[in-house]
N, C-alpha and C positions, 0 to 999 in steps of 0.2 A: 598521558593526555589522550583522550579520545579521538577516533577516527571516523571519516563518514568521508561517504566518498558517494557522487549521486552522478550515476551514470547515466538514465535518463530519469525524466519526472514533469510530464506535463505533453501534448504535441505541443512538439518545437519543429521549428521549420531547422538543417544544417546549420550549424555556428551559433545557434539562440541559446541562450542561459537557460539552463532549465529552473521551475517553479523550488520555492523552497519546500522546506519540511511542514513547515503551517499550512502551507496551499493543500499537500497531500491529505494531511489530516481534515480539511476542509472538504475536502471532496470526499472522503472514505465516508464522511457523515452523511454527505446528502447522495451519493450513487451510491447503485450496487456492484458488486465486482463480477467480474466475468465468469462463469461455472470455469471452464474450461483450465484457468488458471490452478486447481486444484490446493493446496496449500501455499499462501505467497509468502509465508515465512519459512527460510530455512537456515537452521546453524551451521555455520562452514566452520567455524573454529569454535572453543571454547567461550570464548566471549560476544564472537562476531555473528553477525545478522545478516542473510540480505532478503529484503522485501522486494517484488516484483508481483509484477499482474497488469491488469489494465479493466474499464469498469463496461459494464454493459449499456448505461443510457450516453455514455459520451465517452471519447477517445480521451484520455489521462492514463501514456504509460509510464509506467515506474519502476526503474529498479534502485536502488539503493542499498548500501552494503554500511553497519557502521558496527563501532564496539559500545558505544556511547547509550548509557543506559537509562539517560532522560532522554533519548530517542526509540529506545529500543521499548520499553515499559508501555509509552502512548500509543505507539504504531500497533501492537501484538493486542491491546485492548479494543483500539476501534476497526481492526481486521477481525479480531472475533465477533464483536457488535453486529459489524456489516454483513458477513457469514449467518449471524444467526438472525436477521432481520430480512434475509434472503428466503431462509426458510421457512418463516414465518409466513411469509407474503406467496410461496409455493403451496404450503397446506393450509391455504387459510381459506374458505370454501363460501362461495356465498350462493 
């Protein structure tokens, strides 16, 4: 059975639930992610993930750790999206 474990995901103020997996991908769509964060996917084990970063037009941080591969598939596609839509809007000259 798969694992996911969401350590933070959204500002949260002490003791608030953090935002789901939807909300994350929600916002991966419409902001861009922080340079600074450099790669916010990394494999810790063979199966496992953790995503972490935070975005540059508004405060949504994130880290999440999971093995679950209908989370892991969507999150690795719209963090590349976001990356290359960043670079895009960097060389893009007017």
């Amino acid at each position: 059975m798969p694992t996911t474990t969401i350590t933070s995901n959204g500002s949260k103020w002490a003791g608030e639930a953090p935002d789901t997996i939807e909300t994350l991908m929600e916002v991966l769509q419409r902001n861009t992610l922080q340079r600074w964060t450099g790669n916010p996917v990394r494999k810790i084990a063979p199966d496992t993930v953790r995503f972490f970063g935070n975005f540059h037009e508004v405060s949504h941080v994130f880290n999440v750790t999971t093995d679950d591969p209908a989370i892991i598939a969507p999150l690795v596609r719209l963090i590349r999206e976001n990356r290359a839509r960043r670079f895009e809007r960097k060389t893009d000259v007017r």
